[in-house]
N, C-alpha and C positions, 0 to 999 in steps of 0.2 A: 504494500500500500504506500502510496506518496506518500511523505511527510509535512507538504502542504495540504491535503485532504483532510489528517484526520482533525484538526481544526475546527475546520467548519462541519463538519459530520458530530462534533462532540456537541458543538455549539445549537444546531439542526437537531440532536436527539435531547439536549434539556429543555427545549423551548417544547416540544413535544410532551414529554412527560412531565414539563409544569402546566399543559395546558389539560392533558389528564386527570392530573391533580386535581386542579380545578373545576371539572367537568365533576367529577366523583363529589365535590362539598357543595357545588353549585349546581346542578341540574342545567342548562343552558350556555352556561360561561364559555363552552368553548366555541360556539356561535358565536358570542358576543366576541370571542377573542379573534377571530377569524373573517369577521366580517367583511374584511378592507376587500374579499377577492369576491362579493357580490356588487362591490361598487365600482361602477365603470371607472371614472378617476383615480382611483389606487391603484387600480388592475393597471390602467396606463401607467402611471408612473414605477409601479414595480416591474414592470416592462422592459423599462428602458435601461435601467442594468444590467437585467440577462442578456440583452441584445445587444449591450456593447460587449462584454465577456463573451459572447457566440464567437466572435471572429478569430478568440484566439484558440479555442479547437482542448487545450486543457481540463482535465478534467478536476484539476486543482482549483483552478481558476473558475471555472462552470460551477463549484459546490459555491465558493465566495458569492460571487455574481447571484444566486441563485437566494443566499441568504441576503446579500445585499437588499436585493428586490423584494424580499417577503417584510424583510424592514422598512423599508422606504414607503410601500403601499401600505403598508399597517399606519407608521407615521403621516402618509396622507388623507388617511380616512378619519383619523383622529382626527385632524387640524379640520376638515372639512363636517365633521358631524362630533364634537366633544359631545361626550356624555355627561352626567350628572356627577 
């Protein structure tokens, strides 16, 4: 396994099993935590990182890229709809 992989794969499986977490005290929370990928504008903007990471073909690079985007579009959704 690359050693730039497992990184973002560690980073990729807590963000996961804190969203489990959550799901299991919370009944819904992981909807609410996930939202940003039913909203068009997040989706775009989480977009736009994996699509510049595509060109470089790594699959190093493609996990980053990949978290990049899940964070970016979560950060945009928030900004465009904060909750309570």
């Amino acid at each position: 396994m690359d050693a730039g992989l497992i990184a973002p794969v560690v980073i990729i499986a807590f963000m996961v099993v804190r969203t489990a977490l959550a799901e299991l005290r919370t009944p819904g929370a992981a909807r609410a935590t996930w939202a940003f990928i039913r909203d068009p504008a997040a989706a775009a903007a989480a977009a736009v990182p994996v699509a510049a990471v595509l060109v470089s073909g790594s699959r190093a690079v493609l996990a980053w890229g990949l978290l990049a985007g899940s964070l970016t579009g979560h950060l945009v959704h928030q900004v465009r709809s904060p909750g309570p």
